[in-house]
DODO-947282 format. One line per field, with one value per atom (N, C-alpha, C, O): residue in one letter; x, y, z; atom name; residue number from 1. Coordinates in nm, 2 decimals, always signed. Each point is the difference from the previous one (the first is absolute). Layout:
BEGIN
resn <- c(a	...)
X <- c(X	...)
Y <- c(Y	...)
Z <- c(Z	...)
name <- c(CA	...)
resi <- c(NUM	...)
***
This chain:
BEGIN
resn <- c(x	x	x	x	x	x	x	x	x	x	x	x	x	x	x	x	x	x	x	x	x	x	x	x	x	x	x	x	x	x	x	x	x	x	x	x	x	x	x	x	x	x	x	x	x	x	x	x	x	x	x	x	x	x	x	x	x	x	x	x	x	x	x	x	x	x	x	x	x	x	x	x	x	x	x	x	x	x	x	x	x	x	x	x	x	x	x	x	x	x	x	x	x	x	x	x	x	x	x	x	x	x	x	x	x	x	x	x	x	x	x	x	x	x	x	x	x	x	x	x	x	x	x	x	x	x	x	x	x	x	x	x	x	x	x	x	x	x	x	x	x	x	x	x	x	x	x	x	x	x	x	x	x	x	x	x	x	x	x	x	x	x	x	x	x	x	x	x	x	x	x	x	x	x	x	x	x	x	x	x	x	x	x	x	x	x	x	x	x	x	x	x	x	x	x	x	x	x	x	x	x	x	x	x	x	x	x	x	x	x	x	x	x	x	x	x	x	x	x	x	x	x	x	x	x	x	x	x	x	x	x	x	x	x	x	x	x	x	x	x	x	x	x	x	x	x	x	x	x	x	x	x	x	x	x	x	x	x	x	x	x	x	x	x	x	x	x	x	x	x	x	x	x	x	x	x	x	x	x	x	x	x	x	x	x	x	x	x	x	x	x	x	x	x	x	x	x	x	x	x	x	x	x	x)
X <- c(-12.80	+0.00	-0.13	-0.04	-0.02	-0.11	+0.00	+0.06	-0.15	-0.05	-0.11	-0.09	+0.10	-0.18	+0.04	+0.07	-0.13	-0.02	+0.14	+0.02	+0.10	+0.10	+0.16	+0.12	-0.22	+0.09	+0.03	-0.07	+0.21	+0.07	-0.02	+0.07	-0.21	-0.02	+0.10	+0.01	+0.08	+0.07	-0.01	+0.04	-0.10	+0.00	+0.10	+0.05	-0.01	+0.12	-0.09	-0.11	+0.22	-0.12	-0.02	-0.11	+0.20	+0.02	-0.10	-0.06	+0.06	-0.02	-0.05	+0.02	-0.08	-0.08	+0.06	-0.01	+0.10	+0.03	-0.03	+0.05	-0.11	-0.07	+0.12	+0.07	-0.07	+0.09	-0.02	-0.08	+0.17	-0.03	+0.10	+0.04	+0.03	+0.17	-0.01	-0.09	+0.20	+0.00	+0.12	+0.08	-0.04	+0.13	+0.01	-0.06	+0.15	+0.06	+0.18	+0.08	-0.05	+0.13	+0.05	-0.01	+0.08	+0.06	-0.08	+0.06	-0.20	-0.13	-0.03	-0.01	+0.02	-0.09	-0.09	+0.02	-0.16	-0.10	-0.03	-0.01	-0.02	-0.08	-0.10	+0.02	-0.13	-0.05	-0.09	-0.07	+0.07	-0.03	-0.09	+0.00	-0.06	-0.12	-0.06	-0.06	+0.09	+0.00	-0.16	-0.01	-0.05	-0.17	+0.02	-0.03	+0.07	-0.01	+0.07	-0.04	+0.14	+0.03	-0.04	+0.04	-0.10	-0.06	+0.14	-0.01	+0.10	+0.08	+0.06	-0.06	+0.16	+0.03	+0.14	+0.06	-0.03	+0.16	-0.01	-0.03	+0.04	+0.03	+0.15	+0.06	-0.03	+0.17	-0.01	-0.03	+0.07	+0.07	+0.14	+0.06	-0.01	+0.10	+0.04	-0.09	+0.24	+0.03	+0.13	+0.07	-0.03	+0.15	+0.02	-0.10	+0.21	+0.05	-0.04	+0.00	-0.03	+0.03	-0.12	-0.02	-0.07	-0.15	-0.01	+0.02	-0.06	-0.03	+0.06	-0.05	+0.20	+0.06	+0.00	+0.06	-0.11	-0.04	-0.12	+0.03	-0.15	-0.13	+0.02	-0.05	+0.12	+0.05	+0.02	-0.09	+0.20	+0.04	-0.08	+0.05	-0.14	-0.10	-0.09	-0.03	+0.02	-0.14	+0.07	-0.06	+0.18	+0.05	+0.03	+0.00	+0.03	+0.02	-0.14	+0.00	-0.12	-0.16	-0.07	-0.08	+0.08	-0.06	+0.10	+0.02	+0.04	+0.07	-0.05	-0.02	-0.03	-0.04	+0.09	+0.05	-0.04	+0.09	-0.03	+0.08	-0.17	-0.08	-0.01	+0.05	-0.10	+0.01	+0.10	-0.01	+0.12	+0.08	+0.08	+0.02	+0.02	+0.03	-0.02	+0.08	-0.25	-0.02	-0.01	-0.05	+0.09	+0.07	+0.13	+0.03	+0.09	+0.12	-0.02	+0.07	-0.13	-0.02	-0.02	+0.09	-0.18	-0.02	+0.09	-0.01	+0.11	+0.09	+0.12	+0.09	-0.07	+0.14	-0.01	+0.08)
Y <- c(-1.21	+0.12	-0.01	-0.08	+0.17	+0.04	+0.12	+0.10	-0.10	+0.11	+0.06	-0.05	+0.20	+0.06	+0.14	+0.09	-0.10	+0.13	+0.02	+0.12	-0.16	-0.03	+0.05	+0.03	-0.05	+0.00	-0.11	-0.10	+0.11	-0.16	+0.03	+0.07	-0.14	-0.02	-0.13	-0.11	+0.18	-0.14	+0.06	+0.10	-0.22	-0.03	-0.05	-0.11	+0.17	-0.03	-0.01	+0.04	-0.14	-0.03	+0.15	+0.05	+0.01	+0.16	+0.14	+0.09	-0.12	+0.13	-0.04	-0.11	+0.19	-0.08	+0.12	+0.10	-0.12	+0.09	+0.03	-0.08	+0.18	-0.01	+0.08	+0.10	-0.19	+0.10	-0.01	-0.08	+0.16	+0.03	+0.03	+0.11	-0.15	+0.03	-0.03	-0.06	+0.12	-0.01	+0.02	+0.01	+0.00	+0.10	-0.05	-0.07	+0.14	-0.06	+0.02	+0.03	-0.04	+0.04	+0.15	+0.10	-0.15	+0.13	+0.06	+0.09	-0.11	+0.06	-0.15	-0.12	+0.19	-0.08	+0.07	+0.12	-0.17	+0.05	-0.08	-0.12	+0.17	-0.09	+0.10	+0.12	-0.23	+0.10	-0.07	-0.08	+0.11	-0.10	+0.04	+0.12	-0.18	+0.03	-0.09	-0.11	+0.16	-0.04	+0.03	+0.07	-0.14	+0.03	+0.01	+0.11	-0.20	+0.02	+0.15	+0.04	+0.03	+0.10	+0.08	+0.12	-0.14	+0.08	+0.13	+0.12	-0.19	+0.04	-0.02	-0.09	+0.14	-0.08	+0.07	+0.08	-0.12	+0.05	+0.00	-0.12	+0.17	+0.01	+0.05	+0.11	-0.21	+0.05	-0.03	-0.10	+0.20	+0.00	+0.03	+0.09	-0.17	+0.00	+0.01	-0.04	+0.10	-0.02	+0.00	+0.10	-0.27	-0.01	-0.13	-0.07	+0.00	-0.15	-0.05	-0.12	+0.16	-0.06	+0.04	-0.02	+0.05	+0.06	-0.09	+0.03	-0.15	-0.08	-0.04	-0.03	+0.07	+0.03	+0.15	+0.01	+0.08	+0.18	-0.10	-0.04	+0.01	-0.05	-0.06	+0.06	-0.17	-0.09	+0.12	+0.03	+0.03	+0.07	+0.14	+0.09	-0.08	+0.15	-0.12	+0.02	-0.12	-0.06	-0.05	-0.03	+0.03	-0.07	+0.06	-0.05	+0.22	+0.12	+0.04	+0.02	-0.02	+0.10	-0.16	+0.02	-0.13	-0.13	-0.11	-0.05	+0.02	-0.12	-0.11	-0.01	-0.10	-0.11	-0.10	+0.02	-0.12	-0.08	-0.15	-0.07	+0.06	-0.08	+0.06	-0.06	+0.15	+0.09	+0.07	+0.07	-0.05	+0.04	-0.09	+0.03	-0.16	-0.09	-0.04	-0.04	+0.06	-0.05	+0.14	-0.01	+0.15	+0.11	-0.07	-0.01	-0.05	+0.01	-0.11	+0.02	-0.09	-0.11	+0.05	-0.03	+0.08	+0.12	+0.05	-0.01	+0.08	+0.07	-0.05	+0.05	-0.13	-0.11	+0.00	-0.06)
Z <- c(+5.44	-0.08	-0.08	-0.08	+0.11	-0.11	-0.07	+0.04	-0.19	-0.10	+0.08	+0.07	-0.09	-0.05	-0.03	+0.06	-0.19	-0.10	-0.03	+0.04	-0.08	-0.04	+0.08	-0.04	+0.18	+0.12	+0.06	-0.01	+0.11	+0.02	+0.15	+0.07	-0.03	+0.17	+0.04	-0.04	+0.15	+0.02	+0.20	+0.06	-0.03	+0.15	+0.06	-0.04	+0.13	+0.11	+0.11	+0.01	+0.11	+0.15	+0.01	-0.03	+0.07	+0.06	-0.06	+0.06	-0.23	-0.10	-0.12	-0.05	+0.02	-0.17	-0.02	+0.07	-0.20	-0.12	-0.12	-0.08	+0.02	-0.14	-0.10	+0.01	-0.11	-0.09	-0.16	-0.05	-0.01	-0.11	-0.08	+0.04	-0.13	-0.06	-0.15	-0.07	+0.05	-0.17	-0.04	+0.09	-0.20	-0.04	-0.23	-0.08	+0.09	-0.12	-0.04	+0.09	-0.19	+0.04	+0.01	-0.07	+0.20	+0.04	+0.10	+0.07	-0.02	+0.05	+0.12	-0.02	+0.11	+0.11	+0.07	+0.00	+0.07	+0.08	+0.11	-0.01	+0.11	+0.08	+0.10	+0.04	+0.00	+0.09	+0.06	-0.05	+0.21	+0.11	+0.10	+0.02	+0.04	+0.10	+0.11	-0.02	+0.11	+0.10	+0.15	+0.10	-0.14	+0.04	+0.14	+0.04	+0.08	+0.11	+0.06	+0.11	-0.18	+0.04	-0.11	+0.02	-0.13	-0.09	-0.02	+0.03	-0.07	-0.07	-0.13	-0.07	+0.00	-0.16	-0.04	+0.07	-0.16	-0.09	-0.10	-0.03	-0.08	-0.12	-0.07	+0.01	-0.08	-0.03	-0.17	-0.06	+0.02	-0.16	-0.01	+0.06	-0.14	-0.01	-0.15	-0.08	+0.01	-0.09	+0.01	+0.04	-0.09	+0.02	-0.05	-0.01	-0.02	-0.04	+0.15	+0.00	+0.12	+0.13	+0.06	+0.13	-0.19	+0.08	+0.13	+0.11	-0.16	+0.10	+0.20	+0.11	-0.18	+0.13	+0.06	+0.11	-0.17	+0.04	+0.09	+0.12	-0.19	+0.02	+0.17	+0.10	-0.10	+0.14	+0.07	+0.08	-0.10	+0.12	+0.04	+0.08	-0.12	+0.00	+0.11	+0.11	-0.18	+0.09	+0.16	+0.10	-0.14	+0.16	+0.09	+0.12	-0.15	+0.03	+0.09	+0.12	-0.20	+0.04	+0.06	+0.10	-0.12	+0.07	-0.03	-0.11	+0.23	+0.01	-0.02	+0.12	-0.17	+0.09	-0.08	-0.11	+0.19	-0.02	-0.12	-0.06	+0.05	-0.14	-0.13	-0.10	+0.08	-0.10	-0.02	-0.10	+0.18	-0.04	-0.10	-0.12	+0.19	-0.07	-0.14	-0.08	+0.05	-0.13	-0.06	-0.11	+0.15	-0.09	-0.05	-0.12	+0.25	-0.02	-0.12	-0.10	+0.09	-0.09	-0.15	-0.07	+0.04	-0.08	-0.07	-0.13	+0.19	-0.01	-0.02	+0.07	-0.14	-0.03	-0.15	-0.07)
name <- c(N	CA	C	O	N	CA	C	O	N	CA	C	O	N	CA	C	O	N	CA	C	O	N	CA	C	O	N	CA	C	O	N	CA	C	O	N	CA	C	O	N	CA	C	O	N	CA	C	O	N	CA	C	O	N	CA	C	O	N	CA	C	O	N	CA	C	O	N	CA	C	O	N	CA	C	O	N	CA	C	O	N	CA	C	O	N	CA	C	O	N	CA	C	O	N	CA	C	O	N	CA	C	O	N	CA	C	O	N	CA	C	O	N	CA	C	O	N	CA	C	O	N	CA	C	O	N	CA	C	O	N	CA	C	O	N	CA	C	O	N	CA	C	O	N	CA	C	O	N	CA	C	O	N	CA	C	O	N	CA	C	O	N	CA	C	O	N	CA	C	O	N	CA	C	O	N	CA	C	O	N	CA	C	O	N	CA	C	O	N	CA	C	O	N	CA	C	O	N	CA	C	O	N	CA	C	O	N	CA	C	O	N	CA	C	O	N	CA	C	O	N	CA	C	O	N	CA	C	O	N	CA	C	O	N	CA	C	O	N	CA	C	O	N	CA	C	O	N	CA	C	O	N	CA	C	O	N	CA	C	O	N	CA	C	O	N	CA	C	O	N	CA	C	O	N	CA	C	O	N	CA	C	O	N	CA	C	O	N	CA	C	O	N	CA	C	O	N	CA	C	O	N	CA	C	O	N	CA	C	O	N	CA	C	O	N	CA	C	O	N	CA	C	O	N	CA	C	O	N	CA	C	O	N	CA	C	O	N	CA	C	O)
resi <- c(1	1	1	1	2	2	2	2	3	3	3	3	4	4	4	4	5	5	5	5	6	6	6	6	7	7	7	7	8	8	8	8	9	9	9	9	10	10	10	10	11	11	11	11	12	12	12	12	13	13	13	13	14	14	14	14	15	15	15	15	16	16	16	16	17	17	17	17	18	18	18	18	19	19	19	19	20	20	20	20	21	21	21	21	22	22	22	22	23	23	23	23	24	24	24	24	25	25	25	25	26	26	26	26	27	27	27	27	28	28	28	28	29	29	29	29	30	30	30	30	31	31	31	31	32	32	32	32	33	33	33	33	34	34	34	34	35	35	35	35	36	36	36	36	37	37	37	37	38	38	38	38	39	39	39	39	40	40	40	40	41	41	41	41	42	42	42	42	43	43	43	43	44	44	44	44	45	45	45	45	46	46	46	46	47	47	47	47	48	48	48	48	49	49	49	49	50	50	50	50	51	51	51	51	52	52	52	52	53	53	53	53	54	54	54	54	55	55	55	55	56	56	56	56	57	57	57	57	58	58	58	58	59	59	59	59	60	60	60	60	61	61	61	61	62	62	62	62	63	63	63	63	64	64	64	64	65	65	65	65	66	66	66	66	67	67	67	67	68	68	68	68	69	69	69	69	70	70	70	70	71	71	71	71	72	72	72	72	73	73	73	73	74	74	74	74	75	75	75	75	76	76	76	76)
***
């Protein structure tokens, strides 16, 4: 996992994912990007449970099975 410009590059064999998240209470964000298919997600949420909205929006529009994980992880 690496920083730059206050995004979380984290390299998989398969996919480098760049992201970006936040929240506070009650408020979750995230938002993700994906260079080799030069795609992305952005999810706001407002809820005691954002985090698990968050998981299941991203598992729904890009599956992958590593990152999903450390959403589900997240989301506990």
């Amino acid at each position: 996992m690496e920083f730059g410009l206050g995004w979380v590059v984290t390299r998989y064999p398969d996919e480098t994912i760049i992201r970006h998240g936040g929240g506070d209470r009650g408020e979750r964000t995230l938002g993700i990007y994906m260079p080799a298919s030069r795609t992305g997600i952005v999810v706001f949420t407002n809820g005691a449970n954002g985090m698990k909205g968050i998981r299941n929006v991203v598992a729904l529009l890009h599956p992958h099975e590593k990152f999903g994980a450390f959403l589900a992880m997240q989301a506990r």
